[in-house]
C-alpha positions as CSV (number, residue, x, y, z in Angstrom):
1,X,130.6,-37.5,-40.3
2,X,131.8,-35.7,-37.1
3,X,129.2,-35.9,-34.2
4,X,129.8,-33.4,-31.3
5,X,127.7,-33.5,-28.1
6,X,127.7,-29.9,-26.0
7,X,125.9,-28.7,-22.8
8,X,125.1,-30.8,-19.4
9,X,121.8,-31.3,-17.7
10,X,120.0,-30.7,-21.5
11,X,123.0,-31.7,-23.9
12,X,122.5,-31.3,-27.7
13,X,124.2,-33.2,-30.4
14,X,125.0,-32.2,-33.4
15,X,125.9,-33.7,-36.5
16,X,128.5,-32.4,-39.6
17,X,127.0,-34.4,-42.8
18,X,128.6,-34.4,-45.6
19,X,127.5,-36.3,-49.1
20,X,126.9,-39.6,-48.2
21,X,126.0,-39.6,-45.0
22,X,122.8,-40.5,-44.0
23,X,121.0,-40.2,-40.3
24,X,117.6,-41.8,-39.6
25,X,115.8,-40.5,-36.2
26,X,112.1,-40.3,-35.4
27,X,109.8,-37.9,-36.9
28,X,110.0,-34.2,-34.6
29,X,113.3,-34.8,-33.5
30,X,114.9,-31.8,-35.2
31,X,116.4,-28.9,-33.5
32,X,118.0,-27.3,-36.1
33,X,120.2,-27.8,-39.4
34,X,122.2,-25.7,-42.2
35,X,120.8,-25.1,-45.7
36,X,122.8,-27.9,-46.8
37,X,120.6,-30.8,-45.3
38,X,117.4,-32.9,-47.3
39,X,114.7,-34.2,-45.3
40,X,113.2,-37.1,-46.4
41,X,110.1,-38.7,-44.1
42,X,109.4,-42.4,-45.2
43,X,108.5,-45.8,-43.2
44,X,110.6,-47.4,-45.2
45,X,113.6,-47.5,-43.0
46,X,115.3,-48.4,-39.9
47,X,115.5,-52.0,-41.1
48,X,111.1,-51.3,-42.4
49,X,110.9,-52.3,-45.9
50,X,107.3,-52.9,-45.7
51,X,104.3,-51.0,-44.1
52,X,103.6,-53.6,-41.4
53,X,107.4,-53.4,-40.5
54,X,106.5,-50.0,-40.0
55,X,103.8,-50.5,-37.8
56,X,105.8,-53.1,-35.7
57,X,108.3,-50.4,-34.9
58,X,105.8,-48.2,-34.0
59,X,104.2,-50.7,-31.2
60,X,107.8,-50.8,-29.6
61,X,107.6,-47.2,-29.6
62,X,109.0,-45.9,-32.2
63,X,107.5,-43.9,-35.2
64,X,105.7,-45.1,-37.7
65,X,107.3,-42.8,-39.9
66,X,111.1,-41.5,-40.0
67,X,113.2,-39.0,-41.5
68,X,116.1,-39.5,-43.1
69,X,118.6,-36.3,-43.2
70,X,121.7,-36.4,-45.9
71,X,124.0,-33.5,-47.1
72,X,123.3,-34.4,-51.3
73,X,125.8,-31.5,-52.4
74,X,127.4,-29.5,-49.7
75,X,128.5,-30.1,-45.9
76,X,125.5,-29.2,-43.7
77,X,124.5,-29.7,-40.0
78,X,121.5,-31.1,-38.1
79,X,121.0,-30.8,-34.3
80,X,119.0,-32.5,-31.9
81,X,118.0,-31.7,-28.2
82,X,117.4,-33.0,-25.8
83,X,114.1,-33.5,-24.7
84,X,113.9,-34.1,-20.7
85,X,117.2,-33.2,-18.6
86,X,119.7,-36.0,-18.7
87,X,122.4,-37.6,-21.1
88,X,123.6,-38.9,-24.4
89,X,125.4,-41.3,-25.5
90,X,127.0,-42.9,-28.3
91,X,126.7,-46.0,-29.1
92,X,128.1,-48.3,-31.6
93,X,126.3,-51.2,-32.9
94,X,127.4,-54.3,-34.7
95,X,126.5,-57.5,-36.0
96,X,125.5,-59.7,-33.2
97,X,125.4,-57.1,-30.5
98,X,121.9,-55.2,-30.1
99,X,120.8,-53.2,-27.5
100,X,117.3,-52.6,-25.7
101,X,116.6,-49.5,-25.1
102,X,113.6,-47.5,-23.4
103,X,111.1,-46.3,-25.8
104,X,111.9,-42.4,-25.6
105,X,115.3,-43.0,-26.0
106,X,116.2,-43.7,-29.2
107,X,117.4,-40.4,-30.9
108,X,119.2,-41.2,-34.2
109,X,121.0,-43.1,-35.9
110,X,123.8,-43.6,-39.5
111,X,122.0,-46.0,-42.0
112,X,122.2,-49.5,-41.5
113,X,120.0,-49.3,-37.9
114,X,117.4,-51.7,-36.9
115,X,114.5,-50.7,-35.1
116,X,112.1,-53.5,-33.6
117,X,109.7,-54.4,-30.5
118,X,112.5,-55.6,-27.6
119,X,110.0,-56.5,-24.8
120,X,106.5,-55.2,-24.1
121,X,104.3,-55.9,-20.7
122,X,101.0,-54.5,-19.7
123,X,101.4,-53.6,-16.2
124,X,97.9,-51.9,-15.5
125,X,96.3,-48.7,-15.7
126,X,98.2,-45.6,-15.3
127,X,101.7,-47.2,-15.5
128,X,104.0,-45.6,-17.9
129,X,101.2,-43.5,-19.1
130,X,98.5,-46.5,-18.9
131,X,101.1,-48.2,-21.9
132,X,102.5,-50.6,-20.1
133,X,106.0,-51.6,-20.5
134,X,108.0,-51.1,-23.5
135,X,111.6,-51.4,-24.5
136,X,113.4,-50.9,-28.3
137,X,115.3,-53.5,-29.7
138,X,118.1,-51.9,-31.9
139,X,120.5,-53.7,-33.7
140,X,122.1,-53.6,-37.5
141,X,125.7,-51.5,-38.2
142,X,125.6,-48.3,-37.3
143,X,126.4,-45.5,-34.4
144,X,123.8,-44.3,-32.6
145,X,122.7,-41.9,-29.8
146,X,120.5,-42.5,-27.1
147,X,118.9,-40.2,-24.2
148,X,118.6,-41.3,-20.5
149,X,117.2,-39.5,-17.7
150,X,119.2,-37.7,-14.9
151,X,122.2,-39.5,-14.6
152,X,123.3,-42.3,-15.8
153,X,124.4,-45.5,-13.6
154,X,126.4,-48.7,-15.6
155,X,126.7,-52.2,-14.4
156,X,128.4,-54.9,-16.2
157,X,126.7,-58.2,-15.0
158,X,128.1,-61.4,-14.6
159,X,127.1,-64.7,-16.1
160,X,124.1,-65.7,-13.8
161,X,124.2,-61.8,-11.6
162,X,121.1,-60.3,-11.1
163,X,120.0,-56.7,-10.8
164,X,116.7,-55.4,-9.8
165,X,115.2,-52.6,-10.3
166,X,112.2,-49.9,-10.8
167,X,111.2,-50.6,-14.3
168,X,111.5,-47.0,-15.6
169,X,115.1,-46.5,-14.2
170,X,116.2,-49.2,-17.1
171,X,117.7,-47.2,-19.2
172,X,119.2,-49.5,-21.8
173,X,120.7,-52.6,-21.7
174,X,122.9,-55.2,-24.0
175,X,120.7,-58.0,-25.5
176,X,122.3,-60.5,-23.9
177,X,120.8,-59.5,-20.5
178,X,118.1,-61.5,-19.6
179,X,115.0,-59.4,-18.4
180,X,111.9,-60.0,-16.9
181,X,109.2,-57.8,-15.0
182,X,108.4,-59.4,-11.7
183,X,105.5,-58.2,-8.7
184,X,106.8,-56.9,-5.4
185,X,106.8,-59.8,-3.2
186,X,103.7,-59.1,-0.4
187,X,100.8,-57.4,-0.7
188,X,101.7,-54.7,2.0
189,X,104.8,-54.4,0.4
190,X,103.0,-53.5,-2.6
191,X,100.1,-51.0,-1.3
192,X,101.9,-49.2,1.5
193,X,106.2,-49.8,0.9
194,X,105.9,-46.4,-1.5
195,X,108.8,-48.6,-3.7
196,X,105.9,-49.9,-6.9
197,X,104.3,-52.7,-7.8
198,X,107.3,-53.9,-10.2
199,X,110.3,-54.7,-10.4
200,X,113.0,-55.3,-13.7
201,X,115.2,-58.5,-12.8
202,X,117.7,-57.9,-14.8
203,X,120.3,-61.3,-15.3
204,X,123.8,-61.1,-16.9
205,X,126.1,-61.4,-18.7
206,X,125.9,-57.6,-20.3
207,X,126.0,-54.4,-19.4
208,X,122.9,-52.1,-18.3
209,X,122.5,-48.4,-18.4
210,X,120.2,-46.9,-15.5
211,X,119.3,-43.9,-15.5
212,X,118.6,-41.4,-12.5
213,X,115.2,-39.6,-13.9
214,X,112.3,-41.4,-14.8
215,X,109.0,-39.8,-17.0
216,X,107.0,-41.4,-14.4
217,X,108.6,-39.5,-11.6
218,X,109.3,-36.0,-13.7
219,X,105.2,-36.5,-14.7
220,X,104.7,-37.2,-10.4
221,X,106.9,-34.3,-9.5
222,X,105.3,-31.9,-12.0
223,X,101.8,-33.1,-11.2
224,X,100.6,-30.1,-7.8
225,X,101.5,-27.4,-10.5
226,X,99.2,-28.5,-13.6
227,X,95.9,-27.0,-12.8
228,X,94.3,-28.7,-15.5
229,X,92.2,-31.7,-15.1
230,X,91.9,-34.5,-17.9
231,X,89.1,-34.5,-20.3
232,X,87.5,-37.2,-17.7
233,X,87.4,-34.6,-15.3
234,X,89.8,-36.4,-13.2
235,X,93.5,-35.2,-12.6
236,X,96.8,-36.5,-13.8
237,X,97.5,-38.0,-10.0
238,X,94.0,-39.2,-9.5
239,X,94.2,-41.2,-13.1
240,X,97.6,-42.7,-11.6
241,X,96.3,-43.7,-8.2
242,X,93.4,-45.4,-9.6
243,X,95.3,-47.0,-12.1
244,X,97.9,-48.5,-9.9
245,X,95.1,-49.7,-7.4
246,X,93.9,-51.8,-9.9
247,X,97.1,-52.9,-10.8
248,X,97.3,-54.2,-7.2
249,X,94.2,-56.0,-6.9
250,X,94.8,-58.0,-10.5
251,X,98.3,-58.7,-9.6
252,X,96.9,-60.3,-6.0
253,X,94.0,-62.0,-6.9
254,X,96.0,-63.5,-10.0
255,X,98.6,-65.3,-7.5
């Protein structure tokens, strides 16, 4: 199988089956693809050989179904875009070496990927699409792709070094990384710095992807030029700001 990524700010990959191979990504992922490529949408993959597997890969972000794409009896070719500006990456997985990943990232993988809930933390109202926090845990044999937002930033961490930063600039990050969601310290700090209400301490060893764009921010940057209003009545930045006011006052009373 030959995997090419073309293009910049909205790359797409594309993949060159031929029988045999097999690639697994999340349902409404495809682009495009040759006559030569079978769809088949199950649950029962990704490292799901049961229903509630399913629906455990689904709470992490995931879907709770897939679709597998093979090339049964001639070459053929399957393209995914990207879906926000940013990057891809390849990504090669082996025993004993698993990744977390931010739950939009994941965008396919060969057989013989894992898909599981990495971390999750509510962190109020309005946050990450009132969802809290959620990261992937991917593991298995297998390559993989993954897409970031914006740029993409890599540190490698040393035993015991610490990182900290804005939750959705966490792109993805070895398993080995220890990683935590912690308050902004001060309750000024918190309501007027303009920097959130949490931070991701990240502790080596490992490496960590950041990435430049966040949802959160596109969403906040997009938000003057929707002129609709939610079915509430209330708009998308008036949802957020209430959201993340309650968010303060829990986290503060709760000290």
């Amino acid at each position: 199988m030959e995997a090419k990524i073309t293009g910049t700010t909205l790359p797409v990959l594309e993949l060159a089956l031929t029988p045999g191979d097999k690639i697994i990504a999340e349902t409404g992922q495809l682009s495009w693809m040759t006559a030569g490529i079978e769809l088949n949408t199950t649950h029962a993959t990704a490292g799901a050989t049961g229903f509630l597997g399913a629906i455990g890969r689904a709470l992490s972000g995931g879907g709770l179904f897939m679709t597998e794409y093979t090339a049964p009896y001639q070459p053929g070719l399957v393209a995914f875009a990207a879906k926000i500006p940013g990057q891809m990456v390849e990504i090669s997985v082996q025993p004993g070496r698993g990744y977390l990943i931010h739950k939009h990232g994941f965008v396919c993988a060969t057989d013989g990927v894992q898909l599981t809930t990495g971390f999750q933390q509510s962190l109020g109202a309005g946050i990450f699409g009132g969802n809290g926090f959620l990261m992937q845990r991917m593991s298995g044999v297998c390559r993989a792709w993954v897409e970031l937002g914006g740029e993409i930033i890599t540190y490698d961490l040393a035993p015991g070094e610490v990182l900290r930063a804005h939750p959705g600039h966490v792109g993805m990050l070895d398993e080995s990384v220890g990683f935590t969601i912690t308050t902004m310290r001060g309750i000024q700090n918190m309501i007027f710095g303009g920097d959130g209400l949490f931070l991701a301490e990240l502790r080596g060893p490992g490496r960590v992807w950041l990435q430049t764009l966040t949802l959160p921010n596109l969403a906040h940057s997009l938000s003057p030029y929707l002129k609709g209003e939610s079915a509430s009545g209330t708009n998308v930045e008036t949802a957020a700001e209430l959201g993340v006011a309650g968010a303060v006052l829990k986290s503060f009373f709760n000290r």
